[in-house]
C-alpha positions in Angstrom: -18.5 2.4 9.3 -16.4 5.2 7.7 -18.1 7.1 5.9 -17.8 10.6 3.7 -17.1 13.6 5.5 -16.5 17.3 4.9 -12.9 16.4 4.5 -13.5 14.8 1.4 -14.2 18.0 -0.2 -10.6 19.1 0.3 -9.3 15.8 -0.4 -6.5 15.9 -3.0 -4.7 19.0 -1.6 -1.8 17.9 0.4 -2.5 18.3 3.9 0.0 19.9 6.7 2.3 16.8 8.1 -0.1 15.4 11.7 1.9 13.4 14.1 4.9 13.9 11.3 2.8 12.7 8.4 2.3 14.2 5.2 -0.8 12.4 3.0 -1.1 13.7 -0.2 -3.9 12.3 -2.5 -2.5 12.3 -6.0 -5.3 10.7 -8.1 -5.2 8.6 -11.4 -1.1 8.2 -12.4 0.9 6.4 -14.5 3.0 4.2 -12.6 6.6 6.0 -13.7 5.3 9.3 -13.0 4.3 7.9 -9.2 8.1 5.9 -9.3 9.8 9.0 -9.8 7.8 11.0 -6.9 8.6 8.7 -4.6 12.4 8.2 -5.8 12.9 12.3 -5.6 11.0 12.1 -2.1 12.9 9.6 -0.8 16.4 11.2 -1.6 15.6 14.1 -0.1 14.7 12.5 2.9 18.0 10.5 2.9 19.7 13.8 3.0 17.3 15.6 5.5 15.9 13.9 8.3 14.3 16.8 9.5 11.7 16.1 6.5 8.8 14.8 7.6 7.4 11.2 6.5 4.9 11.0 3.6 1.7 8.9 2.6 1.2 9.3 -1.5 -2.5 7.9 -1.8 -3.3 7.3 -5.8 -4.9 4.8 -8.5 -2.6 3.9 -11.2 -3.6 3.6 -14.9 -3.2 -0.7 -15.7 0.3 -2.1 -15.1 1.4 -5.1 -14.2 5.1 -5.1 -11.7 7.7 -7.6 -10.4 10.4 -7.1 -7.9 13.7 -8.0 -7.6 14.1 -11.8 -7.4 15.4 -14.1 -10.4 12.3 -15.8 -10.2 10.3 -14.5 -12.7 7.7 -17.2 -13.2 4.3 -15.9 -11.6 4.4 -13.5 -15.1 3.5 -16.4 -16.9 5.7 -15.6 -19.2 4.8 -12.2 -19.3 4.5 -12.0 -23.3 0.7 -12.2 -23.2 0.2 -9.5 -20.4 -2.7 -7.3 -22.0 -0.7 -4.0 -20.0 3.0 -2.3 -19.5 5.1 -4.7 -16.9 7.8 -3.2 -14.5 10.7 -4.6 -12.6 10.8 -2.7 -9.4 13.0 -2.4 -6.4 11.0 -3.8 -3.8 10.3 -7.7 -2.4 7.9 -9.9 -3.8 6.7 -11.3 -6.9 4.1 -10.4 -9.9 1.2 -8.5 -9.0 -1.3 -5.8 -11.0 -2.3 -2.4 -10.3 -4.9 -0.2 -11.8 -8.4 1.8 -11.8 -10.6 0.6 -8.8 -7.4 0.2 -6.6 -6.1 1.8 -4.0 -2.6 2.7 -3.7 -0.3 4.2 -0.8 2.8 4.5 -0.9 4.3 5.5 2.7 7.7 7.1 2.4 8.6 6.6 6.1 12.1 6.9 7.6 12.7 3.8 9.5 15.6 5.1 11.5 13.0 6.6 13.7 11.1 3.7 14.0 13.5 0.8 15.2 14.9 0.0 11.4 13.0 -3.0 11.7 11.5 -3.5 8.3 9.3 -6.8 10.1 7.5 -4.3 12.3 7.1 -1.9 9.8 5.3 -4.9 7.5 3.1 -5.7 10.7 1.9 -2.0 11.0 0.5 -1.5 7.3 -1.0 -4.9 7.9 -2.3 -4.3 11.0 -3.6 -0.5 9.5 -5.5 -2.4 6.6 -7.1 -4.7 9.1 -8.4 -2.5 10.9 -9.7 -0.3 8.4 -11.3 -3.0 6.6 -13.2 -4.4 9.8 -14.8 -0.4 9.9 -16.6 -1.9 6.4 -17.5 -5.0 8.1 -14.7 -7.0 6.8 -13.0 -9.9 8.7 -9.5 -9.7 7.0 -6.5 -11.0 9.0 -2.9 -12.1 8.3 -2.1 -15.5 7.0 1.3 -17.4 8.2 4.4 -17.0 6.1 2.4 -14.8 3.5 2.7 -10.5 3.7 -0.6 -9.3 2.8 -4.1 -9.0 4.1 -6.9 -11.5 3.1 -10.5 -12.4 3.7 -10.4 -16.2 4.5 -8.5 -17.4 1.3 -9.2 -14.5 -0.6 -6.9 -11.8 -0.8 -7.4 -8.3 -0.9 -4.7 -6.3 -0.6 -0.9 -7.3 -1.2 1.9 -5.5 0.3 5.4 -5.1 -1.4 8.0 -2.4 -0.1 11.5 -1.6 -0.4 13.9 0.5 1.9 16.7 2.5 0.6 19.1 4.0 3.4 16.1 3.1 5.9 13.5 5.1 3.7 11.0 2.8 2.3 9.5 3.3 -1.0 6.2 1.4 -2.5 3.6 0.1 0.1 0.1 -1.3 -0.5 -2.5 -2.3 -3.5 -6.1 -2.4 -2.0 -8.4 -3.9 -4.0 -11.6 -1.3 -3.7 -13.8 -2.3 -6.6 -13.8 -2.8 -10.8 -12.5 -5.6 -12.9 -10.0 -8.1 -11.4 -9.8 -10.1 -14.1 -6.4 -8.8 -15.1 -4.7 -11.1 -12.2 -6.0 -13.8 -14.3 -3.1 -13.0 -16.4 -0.2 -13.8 -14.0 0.1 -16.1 -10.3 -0.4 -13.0 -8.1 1.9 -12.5 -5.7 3.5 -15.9 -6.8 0.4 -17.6 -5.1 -0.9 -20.6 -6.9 -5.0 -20.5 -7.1 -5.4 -17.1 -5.0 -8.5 -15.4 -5.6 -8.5 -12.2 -5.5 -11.2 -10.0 -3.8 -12.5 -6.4 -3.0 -14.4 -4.2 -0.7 -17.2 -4.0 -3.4 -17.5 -7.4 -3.7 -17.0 -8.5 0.5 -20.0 -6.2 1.1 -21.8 -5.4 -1.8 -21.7 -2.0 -1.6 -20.0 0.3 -4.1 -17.3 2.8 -2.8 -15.1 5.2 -4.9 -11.5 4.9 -4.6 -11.7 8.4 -3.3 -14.2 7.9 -0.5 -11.9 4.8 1.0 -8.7 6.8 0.8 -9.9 9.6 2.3 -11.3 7.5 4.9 -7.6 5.6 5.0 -6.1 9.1 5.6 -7.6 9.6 8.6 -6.7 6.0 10.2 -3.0 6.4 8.9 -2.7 10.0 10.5 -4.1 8.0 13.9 -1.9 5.4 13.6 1.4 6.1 12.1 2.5 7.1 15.9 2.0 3.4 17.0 5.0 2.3 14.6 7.1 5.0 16.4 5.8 4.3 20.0 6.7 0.7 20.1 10.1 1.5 19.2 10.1 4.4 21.9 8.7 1.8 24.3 11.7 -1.0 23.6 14.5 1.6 24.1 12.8 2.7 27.5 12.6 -1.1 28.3 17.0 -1.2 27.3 
């Protein structure tokens, strides 16, 4: 299992980019204060290639969000939300963010890495996986549904979007705390879903700290496999 290491101590000062990425551990933020970070990141990025790539690791204070689809119905109405809801420019519907939640927000230029946003997808799913087996967790994909769960319980969703090949948002997983307020909407537009958490897949208590410093350190290993399988196909043409 991951566990806390000297690293931790420094955790939340932005590191040197390894293997072209830059995590930066940003702590408790309002959701439009994280927005525009990543909005003024990814224009620069647009404009300078040279940049490197960025992880923004985070908890957000309660929100709820909704991306761009005319379908609006998995808020329920949204009138009775107990927190602030946002429209967003990313895929997918209703979901809830806040304390006990880790977020990451990979600002990745996909130009570099096949522009091929279903890969892309694949790797942070494939990242969470195997992070979550280092706790002991079994999560896996399920058909025809972005995310990661634990049978038919899910624990983290997945919702991006990709502006001139940069993509923007990421991942919500579900650490510890209250999930009650997905009670409020359908998350992620899924009928029934139950939601779940490290904490309560293992009975153990972890700080959103301690898990996204752990994260860090499988993201800086692994963000080269999204680049080598795209190396590896243009060999292959």
């Amino acid at each position: 299992m991951n566990s806390p290491s000297v690293a931790a101590e420094t955790f939340g000062v932005a590191r040197e980019a390894v293997a072209g990425l830059r995590v930066r551990w940003l702590g408790r933020m309002e959701f439009t204060s994280a927005l525009a970070l990543q909005e003024e990141i990814a224009a620069k990025k647009s404009k300078d290639r040279s940049l490197s790539d960025e992880l923004l690791l985070l908890e957000h204070e309660p929100v709820y969000t909704i991306g761009r689809t005319p379908d609006r119905s998995s808020l329920l109405g949204a009138a009775h939300l107990p927190h602030p809801l946002f429209s967003i420019n990313r895929g997918g519907q209703a979901t809830y963010h806040g304390p006990g939640q880790l977020m990451g927000y990979p600002i990745i230029n996909l130009r570099g890495c096949g522009q091929d946003l279903h890969r892309y997808l694949r790797w942070i799913e494939q990242l969470l996986i195997e992070f979550l087996a280092d706790y002991g967790i079994a999560a896996s994909r399920r058909e025809s549904l972005t995310g990661v769960w634990v049978e038919n319980r899910k624990i983290a969703s997945i919702g991006v979007g990709v502006r001139h090949w940069i993509t923007m948002h990421g991942f919500a997983l579900n650490v510890c705390g209250d999930l009650s307020p997905f009670n409020h909407i359908v998350p992620c537009g899924i009928n029934k879903v139950a939601m779940t958490s490290i904490e309560k897949e293992t009975g153990n208590k972890f700080s959103v700290v301690e898990i996204g410093e752990a994260l860090e350190r499988l993201a800086l290993d692994r963000i080269t496999d999204l680049r080598i399988a795209y190396e590896e196909q243009l060999i292959k043409v």
